[in-house]
NUTOR-590651 format. One record per residue (C-alpha): y, x, z. Coordinates in steps of 0.02 Angstrom, whole numbers, padded with zeros to 5 digits, always signed. Last residue first. Layout:
N
YXZ ...
//
This chain:
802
-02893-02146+01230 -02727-02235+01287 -02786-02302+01479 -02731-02440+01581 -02658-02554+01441 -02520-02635+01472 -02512-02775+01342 -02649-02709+01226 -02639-02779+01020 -02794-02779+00911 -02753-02751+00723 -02926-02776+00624 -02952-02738+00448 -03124-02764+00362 -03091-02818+00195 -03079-03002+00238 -02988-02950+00418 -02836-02901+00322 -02787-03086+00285 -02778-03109+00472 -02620-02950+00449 -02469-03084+00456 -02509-03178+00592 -02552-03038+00706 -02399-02952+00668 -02272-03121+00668 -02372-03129+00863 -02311-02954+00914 -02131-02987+00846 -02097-03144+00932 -02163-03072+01079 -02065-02918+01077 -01910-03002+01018 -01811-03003+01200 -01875-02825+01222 -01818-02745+01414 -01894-02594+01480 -01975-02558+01348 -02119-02418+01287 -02239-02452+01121 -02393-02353+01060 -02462-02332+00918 -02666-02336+00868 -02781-02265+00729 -02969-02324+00755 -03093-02263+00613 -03246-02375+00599 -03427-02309+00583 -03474-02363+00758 -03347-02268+00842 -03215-02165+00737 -03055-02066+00804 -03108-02049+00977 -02951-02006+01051 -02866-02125+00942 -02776-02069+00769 -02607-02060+00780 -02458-02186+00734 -02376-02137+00837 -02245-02177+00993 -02120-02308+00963 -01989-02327+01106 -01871-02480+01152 -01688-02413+01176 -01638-02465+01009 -01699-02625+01003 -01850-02706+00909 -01853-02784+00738 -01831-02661+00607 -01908-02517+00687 -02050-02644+00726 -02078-02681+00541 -02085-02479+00490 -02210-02456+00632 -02323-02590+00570 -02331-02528+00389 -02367-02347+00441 -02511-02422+00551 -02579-02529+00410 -02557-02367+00291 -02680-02266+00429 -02833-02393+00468 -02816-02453+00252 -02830-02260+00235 -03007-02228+00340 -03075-02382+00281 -03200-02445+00408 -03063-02495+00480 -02978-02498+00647 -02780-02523+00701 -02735-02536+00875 -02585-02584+00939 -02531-02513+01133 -02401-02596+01216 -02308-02516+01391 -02181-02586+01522 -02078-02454+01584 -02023-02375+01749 -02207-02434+01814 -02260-02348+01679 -02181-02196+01578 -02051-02131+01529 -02096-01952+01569 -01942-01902+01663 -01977-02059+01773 -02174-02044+01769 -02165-01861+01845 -02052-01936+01980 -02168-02068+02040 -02318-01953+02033 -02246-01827+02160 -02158-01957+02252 -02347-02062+02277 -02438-01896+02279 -02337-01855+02441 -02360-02051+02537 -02551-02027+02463 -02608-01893+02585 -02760-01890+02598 -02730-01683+02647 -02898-01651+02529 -02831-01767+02412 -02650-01726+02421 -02748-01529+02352 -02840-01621+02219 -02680-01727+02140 -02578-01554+02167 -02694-01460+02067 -02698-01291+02146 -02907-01282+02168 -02915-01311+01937 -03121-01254+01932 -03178-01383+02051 -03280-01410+02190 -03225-01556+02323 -03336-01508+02498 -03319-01664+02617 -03369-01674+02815 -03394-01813+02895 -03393-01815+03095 -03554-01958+03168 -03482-02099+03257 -03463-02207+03108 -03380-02172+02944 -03402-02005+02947 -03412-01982+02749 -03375-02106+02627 -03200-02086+02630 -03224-01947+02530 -03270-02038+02405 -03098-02156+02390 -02996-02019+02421 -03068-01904+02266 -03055-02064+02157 -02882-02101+02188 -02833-01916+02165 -02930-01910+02005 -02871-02068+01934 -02670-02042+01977 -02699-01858+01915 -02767-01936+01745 -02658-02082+01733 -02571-01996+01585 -02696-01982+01491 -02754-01847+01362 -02928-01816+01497 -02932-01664+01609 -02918-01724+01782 -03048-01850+01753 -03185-01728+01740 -03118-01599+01840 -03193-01644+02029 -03356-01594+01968 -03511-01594+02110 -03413-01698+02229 -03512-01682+02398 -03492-01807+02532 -03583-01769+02717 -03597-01873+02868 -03671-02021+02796 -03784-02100+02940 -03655-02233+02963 -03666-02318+02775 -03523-02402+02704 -03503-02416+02537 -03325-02480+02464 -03291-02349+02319 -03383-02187+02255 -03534-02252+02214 -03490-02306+02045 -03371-02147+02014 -03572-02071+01941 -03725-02063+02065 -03807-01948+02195 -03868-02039+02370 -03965-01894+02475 -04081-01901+02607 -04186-02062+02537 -04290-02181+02619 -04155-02231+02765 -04135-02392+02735 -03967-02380+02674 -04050-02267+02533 -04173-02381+02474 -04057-02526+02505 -03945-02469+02401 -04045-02427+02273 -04128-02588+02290 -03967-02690+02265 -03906-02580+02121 -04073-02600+02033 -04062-02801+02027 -04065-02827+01863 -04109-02670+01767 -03970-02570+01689 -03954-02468+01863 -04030-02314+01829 -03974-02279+01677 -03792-02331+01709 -03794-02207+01847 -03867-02201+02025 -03999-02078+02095 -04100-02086+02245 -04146-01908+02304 -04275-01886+02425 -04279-01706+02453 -04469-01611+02459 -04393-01441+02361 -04223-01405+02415 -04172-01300+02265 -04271-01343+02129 -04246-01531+02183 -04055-01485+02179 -04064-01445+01986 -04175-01599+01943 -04041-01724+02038 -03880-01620+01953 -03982-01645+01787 -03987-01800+01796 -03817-01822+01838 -03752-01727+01719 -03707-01564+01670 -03620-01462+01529 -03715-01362+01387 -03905-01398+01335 -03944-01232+01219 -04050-01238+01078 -04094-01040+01003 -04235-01091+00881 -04128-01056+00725 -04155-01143+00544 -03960-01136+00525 -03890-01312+00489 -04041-01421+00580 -04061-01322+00712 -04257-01305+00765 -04323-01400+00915 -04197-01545+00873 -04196-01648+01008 -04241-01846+00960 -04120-01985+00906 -04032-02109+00992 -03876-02228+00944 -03814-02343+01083 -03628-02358+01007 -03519-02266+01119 -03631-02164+01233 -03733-02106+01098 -03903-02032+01125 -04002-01878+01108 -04200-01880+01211 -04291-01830+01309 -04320-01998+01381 -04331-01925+01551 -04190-01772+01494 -04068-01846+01427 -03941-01746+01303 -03770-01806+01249 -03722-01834+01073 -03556-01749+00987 -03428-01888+00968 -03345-01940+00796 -03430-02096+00801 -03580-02170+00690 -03681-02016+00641 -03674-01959+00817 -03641-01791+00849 -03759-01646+00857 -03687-01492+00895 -03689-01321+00777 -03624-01164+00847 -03735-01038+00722 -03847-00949+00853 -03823-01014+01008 -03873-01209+00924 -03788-01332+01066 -03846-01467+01132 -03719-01581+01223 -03650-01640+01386 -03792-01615+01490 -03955-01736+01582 -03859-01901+01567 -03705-01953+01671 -03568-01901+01717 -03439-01937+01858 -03535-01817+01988 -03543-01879+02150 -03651-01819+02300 -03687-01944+02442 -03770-01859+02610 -03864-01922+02745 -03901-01860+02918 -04082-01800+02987 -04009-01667+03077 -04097-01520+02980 -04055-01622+02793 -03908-01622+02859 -03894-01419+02877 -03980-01412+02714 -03829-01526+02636 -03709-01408+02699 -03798-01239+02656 -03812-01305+02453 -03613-01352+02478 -03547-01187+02521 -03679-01089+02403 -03594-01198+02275 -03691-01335+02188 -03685-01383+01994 -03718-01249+01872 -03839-01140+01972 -03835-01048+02112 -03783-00898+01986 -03652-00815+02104 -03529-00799+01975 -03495-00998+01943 -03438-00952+02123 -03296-00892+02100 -03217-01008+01969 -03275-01153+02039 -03148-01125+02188 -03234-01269+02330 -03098-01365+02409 -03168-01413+02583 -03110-01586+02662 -03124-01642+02865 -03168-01814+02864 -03029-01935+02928 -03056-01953+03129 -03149-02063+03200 -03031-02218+03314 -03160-02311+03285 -03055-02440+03147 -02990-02279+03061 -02797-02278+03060 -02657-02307+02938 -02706-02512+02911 -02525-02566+02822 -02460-02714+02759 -02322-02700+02606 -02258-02858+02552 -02241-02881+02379 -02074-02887+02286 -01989-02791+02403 -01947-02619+02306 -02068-02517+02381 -02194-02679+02373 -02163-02683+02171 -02164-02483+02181 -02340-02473+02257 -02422-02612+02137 -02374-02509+01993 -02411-02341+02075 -02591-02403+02089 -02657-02406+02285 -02742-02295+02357 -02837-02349+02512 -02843-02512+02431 -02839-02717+02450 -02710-02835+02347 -02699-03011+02454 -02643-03134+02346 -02543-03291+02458 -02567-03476+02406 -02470-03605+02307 -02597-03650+02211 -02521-03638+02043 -02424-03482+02122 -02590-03398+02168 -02688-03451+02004 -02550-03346+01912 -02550-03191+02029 -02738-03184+02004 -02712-03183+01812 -02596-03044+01837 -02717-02942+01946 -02855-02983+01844 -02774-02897+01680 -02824-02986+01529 -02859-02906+01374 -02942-03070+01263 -03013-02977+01191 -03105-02841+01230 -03050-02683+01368 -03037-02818+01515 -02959-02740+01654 -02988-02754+01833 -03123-02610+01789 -02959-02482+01809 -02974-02489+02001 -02803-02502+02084 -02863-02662+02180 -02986-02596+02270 -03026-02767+02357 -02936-02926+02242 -02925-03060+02403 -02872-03246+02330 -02835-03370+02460 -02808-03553+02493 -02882-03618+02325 -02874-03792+02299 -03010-03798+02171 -03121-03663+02156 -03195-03670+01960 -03220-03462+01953 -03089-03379+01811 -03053-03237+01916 -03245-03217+01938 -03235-03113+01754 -03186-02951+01866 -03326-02949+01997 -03389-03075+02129 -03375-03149+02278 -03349-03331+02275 -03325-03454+02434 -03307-03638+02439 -03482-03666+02355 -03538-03854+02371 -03369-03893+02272 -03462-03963+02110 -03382-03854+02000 -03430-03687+02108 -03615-03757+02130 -03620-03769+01947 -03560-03588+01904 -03694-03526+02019 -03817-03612+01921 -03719-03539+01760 -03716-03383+01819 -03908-03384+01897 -03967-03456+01724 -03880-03323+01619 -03974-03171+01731 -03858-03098+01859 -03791-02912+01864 -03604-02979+01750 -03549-03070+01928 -03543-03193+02001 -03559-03263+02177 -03581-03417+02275 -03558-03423+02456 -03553-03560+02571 -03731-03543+02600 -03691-03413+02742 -03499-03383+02790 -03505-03226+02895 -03679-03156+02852 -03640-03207+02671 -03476-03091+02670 -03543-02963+02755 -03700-02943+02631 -03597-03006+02496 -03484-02836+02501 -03634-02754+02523 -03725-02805+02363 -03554-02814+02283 -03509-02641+02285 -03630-02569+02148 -03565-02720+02036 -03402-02641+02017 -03203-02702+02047 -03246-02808+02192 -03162-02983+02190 -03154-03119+02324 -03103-03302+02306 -03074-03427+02430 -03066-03608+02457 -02960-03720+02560 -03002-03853+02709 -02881-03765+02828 -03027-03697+02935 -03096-03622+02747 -02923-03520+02731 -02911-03465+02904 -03088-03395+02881 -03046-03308+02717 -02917-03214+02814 -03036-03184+02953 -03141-03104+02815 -03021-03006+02713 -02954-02921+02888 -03136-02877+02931 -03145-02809+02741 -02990-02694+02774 -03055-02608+02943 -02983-02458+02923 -03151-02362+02859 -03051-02280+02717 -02864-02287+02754 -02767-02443+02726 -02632-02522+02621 -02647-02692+02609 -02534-02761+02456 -02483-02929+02518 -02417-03056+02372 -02354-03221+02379 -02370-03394+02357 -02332-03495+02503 -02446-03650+02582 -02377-03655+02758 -02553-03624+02832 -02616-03510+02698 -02451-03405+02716 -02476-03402+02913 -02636-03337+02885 -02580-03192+02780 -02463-03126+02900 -02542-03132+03069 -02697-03060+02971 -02586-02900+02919 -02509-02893+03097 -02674-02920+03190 -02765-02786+03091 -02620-02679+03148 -02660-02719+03306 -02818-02701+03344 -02939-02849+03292 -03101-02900+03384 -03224-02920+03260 -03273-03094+03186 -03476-03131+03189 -03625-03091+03081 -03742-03159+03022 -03898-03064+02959 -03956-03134+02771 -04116-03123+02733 -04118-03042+02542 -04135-03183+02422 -03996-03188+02313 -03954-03233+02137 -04024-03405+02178 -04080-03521+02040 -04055-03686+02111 -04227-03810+02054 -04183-03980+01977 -04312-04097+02007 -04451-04169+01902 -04541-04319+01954 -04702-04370+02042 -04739-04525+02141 -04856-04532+02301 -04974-04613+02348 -05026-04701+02202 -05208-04667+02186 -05185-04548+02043 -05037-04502+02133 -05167-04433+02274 -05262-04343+02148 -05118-04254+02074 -05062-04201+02240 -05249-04116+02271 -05253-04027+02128 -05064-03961+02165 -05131-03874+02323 -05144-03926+02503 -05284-03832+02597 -05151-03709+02684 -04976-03778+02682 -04812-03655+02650 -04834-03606+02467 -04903-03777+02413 -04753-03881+02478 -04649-03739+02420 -04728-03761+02221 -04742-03960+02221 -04557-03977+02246 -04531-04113+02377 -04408-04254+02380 -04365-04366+02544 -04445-04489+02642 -04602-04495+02747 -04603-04325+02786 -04713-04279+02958 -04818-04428+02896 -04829-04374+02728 -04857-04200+02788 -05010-04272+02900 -05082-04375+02746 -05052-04205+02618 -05157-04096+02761 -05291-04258+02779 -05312-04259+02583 -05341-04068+02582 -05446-04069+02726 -05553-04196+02629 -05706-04172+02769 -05610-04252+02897 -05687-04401+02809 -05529-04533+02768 -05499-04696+02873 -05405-04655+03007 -05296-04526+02909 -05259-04681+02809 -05204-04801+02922 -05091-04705+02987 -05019-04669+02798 -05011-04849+02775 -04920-04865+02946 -04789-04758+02890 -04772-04846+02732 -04847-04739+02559 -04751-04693+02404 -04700-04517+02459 -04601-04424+02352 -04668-04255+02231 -04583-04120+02134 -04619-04026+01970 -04491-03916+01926 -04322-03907+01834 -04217-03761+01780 -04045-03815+01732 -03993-03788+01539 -03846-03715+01462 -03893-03660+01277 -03780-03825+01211 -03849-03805+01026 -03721-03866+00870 -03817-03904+00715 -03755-03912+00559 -03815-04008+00412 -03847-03926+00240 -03915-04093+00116 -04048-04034-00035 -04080-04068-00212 -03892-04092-00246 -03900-03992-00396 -03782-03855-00311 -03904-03864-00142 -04025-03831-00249 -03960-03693-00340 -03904-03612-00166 -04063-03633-00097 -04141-03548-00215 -04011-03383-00224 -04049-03383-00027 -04233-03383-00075 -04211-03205-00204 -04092-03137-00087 -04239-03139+00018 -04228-03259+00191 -04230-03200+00392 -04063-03148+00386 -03988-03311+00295 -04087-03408+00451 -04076-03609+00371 -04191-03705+00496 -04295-03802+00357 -04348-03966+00312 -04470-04091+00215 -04623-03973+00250 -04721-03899+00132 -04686-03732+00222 -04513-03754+00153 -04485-03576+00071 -04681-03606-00020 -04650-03763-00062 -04464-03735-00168 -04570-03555-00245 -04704-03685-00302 -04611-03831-00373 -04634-04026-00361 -04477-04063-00290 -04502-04204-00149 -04336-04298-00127 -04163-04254-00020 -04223-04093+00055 -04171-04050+00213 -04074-03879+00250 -04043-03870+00431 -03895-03752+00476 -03894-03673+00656 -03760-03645+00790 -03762-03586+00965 -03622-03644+01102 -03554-03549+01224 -03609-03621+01395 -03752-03503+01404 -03610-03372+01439 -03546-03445+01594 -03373-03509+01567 -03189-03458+01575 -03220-03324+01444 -03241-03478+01320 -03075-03551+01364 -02969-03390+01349 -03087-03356+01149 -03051-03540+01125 -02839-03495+01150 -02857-03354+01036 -02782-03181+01094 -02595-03113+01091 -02632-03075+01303 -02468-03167+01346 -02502-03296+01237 -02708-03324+01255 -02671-03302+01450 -02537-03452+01470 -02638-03562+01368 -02784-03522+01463 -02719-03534+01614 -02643-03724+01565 -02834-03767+01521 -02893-03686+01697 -02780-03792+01793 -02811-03942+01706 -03001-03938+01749 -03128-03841+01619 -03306-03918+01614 -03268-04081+01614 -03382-04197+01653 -03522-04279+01565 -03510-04140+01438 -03577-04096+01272 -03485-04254+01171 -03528-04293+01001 -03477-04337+00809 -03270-04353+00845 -03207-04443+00680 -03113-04355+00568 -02923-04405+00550 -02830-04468+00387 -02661-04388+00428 -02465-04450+00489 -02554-04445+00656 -02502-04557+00825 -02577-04595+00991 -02623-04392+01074 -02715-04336+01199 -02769-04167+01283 -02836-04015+01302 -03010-04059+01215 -03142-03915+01176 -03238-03870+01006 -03383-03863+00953 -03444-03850+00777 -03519-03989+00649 -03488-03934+00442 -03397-04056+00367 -03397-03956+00204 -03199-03967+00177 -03168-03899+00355 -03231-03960+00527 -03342-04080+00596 -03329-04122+00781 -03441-04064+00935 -03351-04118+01089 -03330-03994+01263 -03235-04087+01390 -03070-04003+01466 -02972-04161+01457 -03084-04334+01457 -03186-04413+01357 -03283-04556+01415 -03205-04707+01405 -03156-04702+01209 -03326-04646+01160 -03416-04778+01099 -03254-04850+01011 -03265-04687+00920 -03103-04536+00958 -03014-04497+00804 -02965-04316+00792 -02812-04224+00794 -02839-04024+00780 -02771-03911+00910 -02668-03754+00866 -02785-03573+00852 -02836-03626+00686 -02737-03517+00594 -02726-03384+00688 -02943-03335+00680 -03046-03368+00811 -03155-03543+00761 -03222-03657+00882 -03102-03774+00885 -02966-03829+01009 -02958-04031+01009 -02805-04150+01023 -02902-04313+01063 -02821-04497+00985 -02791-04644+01075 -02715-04780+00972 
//
């Protein structure tokens, strides 16, 4: 007897092991691994969805009956179901939350109660709540307490059946099309025959003719053909020329023209690296290349050829960015290389372009996808390379469950395929430096600029000094002459200041009161278009006080900078400048970082000024001059990446100027000049930062000498937070080894966000035999918390600790 092992749709430990259920005589033939079903669930039967993994032909139970199927296909393949098994244990997450971040997010399903009632009850309040209709949609939020109370007593009386509903929200887009119904000679015949006078009948006749076969959407036909319009096409299938039908109609995330381009010629260190990863395509070998190469070393050319090798070979390839501000160009070159073989994802995309995208994956007509951190999980089958470009970047990994680091999970699809990973930076993490130090990846290098340019010459502005001057808050006198003496050439300049918002915070002069945020212990930051307060953490805004609200006083002061702020501040200065800003404000739209881009590529714009966003992967030749307004702001977070970030992010923008013929030139202010991560940074010298950063991590214990853990305990309850923690700590002394290190508990950086208090510990190992073990007996044990409001999250490697 043939029986389906199901994973429901419900996150909590005790239901993350598949369920048996009977499979109906209907559906014996159909269902197949990695198919969504709908199936009841629980006491009450109620209907939720669930996925299949596999088969079973014997239970010692009574089984359920499978209601449904969702899928003609399925929508997960084998590889992806033994992923997510793999990722839900080493990431201590649910196996349906792994499965559901595999898919497009209209694939998750929706649920909804109907309430019907079993006979007519003659009763006014029972008429009123059901319109006078037999049924309901049951919306709890949308009812009274008083109506939720009634449908409970009915329901209790067995007045009234509760049904679930499970909603598949993915859905193609389909149009109205048109095929010809008419012979050749008919259509001859026709044009002979018809008054030149119906030019729209004669235009359809002479398309006909042009197009005697083949489906037409009504909308293009239209578009393209004067005198034809849909009037006209419904009149001729009145007369039974032509038939019409609905077609399916491919969302398309991009519709820039597309320039193609063609391979470079390589020198020879592109030649090397290429050498190298083709011939691990061709002999299908897993294993690892971390490319380390200079800004503007040609790394993208040596992605493409790559990708090239991989397509000639009859593979398919996947290529991640780390931010959506890099993938218009990044698709740009990658489209103009490979054209409609391209698909790409990525979180800037409405549902319906995902999922169409999604589709086109599946179905193998896309052989290429570019796309940010959730593209890991993209539908490729017989991958032949995967290419993760800026690979160090800290957006490769997932801060919500389930906590996946891409470069792991890219690691894992490369040994299932048996195909190399190709790890792409300028400045690459320490982790992924050590493991090619010490052999385990192989270390390709690009140390010179493709055109021979040399690397921008770097200024280190001294804050301190000229904070004296009075220019203003954000621009030295240094960096204000610079960008006039572009502005004179008719060169471009990108200025970077990793904040956004108009200032930090708004402070009262008089008494020293700062708004925070009622929600999280974090004071709110001021913008100036919406003037405005708001949260950065949980979305809360309020108005600016005009009078403070602890002293009565009128003296408001806006304190810190922003980006905002930086644009306003250098419009003062340099009255006429076109200034494109980026930022999350300025780019929440769909499809803003595309146009800002192309606003300033294009040459509208003098000056490009935007958060770390634009600091990676842009190329633009006229950009002669890079300006970073704050080069402090990661240096002086509690983490112990801080330097790593800083000096990584200081390389990666100044390698934005002087990219083509033109000489960049770079101005870095700060207020900390004899920082060693800012000085290697103005040298670019990442072989020195490297040792530097290498040894500091040694006597620090820290990562890549050991593995790291971070547990996470939040409550609304500012003790449960703090005695769960002490509880923990007290259970892993008992289980864990001697040499394995237990940092905390202590309360987060942030301490509370959205009215919860987070309290977190940290753990360091080299080597834990019972850390797995002991992790999962921890989750297990505190689900009963989560009834009054306690949630333990656990972080393998986590790339931050605030």
């Amino acid at each position: 007897m043939k029986l389906a092992q199901v994973i429901v749709d419900v996150p909590t430990m005790q239901t993350d092991v598949p369920f048996t259920y009977s499979i109906p005589q209907s559906l014996l033939d159909r269902i197949k691994p990695g198919m969504r079903v709908i199936v009841p669930f629980g006491n009450g039967g109620r209907k939720i969805q669930g996925f299949v993994i596999g088969f079973t032909d014997h239970s010692k139970y009574r089984l359920k009956p499978i209601s449904a199927v969702m899928d003609l296909t399925p929508v997960v393949d084998d590889e992806l179901l033994q992923l997510s098994k793999w990722l839900a244990k080493t990431t201590f997450s649910f196996r349906i939350s792994c499965l559901q971040t595999m898919l497009p997010s209209v694939m998750k399903a929706k649920y909804a109660k109907r309430a019907t009632l079993l006979k007519p009850i003659n009763d006014p309040k029972v008429k009123q709540l059901f319109d006078h209709q037999a049924s309901l949609t049951y919306r709890p939020n949308k009812l009274t307490p008083d109506q939720q109370a009634l449908i409970y007593q009915l329901r209790q009386r067995g007045l009234i059946k509760v049904t679930y509903l499970v909603k598949n929200q993915a859905r193609s887009e389909m149009v109205n099309a048109f095929t010809s119904r008419l012979p050749v000679a008919r259509i001859k015949y026709l044009l002979k025959a018809i008054s030149t006078r119906n030019v729209g009948q004669v235009t359809l006749l002479r398309f006909l003719l042009e197009h005697p076969t083949g489906t037409y959407k009504i909308a293009e036909v239209t578009k393209y053909r004067q005198h034809l319009s849909s009037s006209v096409i419904n009149q001729a299938a009145k007369k039974g020329w032509l038939k019409k039908l609905k077609v399916r109609k491919y969302r398309n995330p991009y519709k820039q023209p597309v320039k193609k381009n063609h391979p470079f010629k390589l020198n020879s260190d592109q030649w090397h690296a290429v050498n190298q990863i083709d011939s691990s395509i061709v002999n299908d070998q897993f294993a690892v290349y971390l490319l380390e190469g200079v800004t503007g070393s040609g790394k993208t050319e040596v992605y493409l050829q790559a990708i090239s090798k991989a397509l000639q070979q009859g593979k398919t390839a996947l290529m991640l960015v780390p931010e959506i501000s890099l993938t218009p160009q990044m698709v740009t070159w990658v489209k103009g290389r490979f054209g409609d073989l391209v698909a790409i994802l990525h979180s800037g995309l409405s549902s319906g372009e995902k999922y169409d995208e999604w589709q086109r994956i599946q179905s193998g007509n896309a052989k290429v996808v570019v796309g940010a951190r959730s593209a890991i999980f993209a539908p490729l089958k017989n991958l032949g390379i995967i290419i993760m470009d800026e690979e160090h970047d800290t957006s490769y990994k997932q801060e919500d469950t389930p906590r996946y680091q891409t470069r792991s999970v890219a690691k894992w699809r490369g040994k299932y395929y048996h195909c190399p990973v190709v790890l792409g930076s300028a400045t690459p993490s320490l982790e992924s430096r050590a493991r090619a130090t010490k052999h385990v990846y192989h270390l390709l290098r690009l140390p010179h600029r493709i055109n021979h340019q040399a690397l921008p010459t770097v200024h280190i502005v001294d804050m301190r000094k000229e904070i004296m001057k009075h220019h203003g808050i954000n621009y030295s006198s240094a960096l204000l002459d610079a960008i006039k003496l572009r502005l004179k050439r008719h060169e471009q300049v990108v200025l970077m200041l990793n904040r956004r918002g108009y200032s930090n915070f708004v402070m009262c002069r008089n008494c020293g009161y700062v708004p925070k945020c009622p929600n999280c212990d974090i004071s709110l930051t001021f913008h100036w278009h919406s003037h405005s307060l708001r949260c950065h953490y949980c979305g809360h805004e309020e108005p600016i006080p005009r009078t403070c609200p602890k002293c009565g006083s009128r003296k408001i002061r806006y304190l810190g900078t922003g980006t905002e702020q930086a644009e306003l501040e250098l419009k003062r200065f340099i009255p006429g400048i076109k200034i494109v800003r980026m930022d999350v404000d300025t780019t929440s739209r769909k499809g803003a970082h595309a146009r800002l881009l192309h606003e300033f590529g294009s040459g509208y714009a003098n000056v490009l000024l935007g958060t770390q966003m634009i600091a990676k992967g842009l190329d633009f030749p006229n950009v002669t001059l890079v300006g970073v307004l704050n080069a402090d702001t990661s240096l002086m977070l509690p983490d112990f990446r801080s330097e790593e970030r800083t000096f990584q992010l200081l390389t990666q923008v100044s390698g934005r100027a002087g990219r083509a013929k033109k000489k960049g030139e770079v101005f870095i202010q700060t207020f900390n000049p004899d920082n060693y991560a800012i000085r290697l940074a103005q040298q670019q010298n990442y072989e020195r930062f490297y040792l530097i950063e290498m040894t500091r991590r040694h006597a620090l214990n820290y990562p890549p000498y050991y593995y790291s853990v971070r547990l996470t305990a939040s409550s609304k309850n500012r003790r449960l937070a703090i005695a769960s923690m002490a509880s923990i700590k007290q259970y892993l002394q008992t289980r864990l080894s001697p040499q394995t290190i237990i940092l905390g508990p202590a309360p987060s950086a942030i301490t509370r966000i959205k009215q919860r208090y987070y309290f977190q510990m940290v753990i360091k190992y080299k080597h834990e035999p019972n850390l797995q073990e002991t992790l999962d007996y921890i989750l297990n044990h505190y689900q009963i918390g989560v009834r009054n409001g306690l949630f333990i999250s656990i972080d393998p490697n986590p790339v931050n600790f605030m």
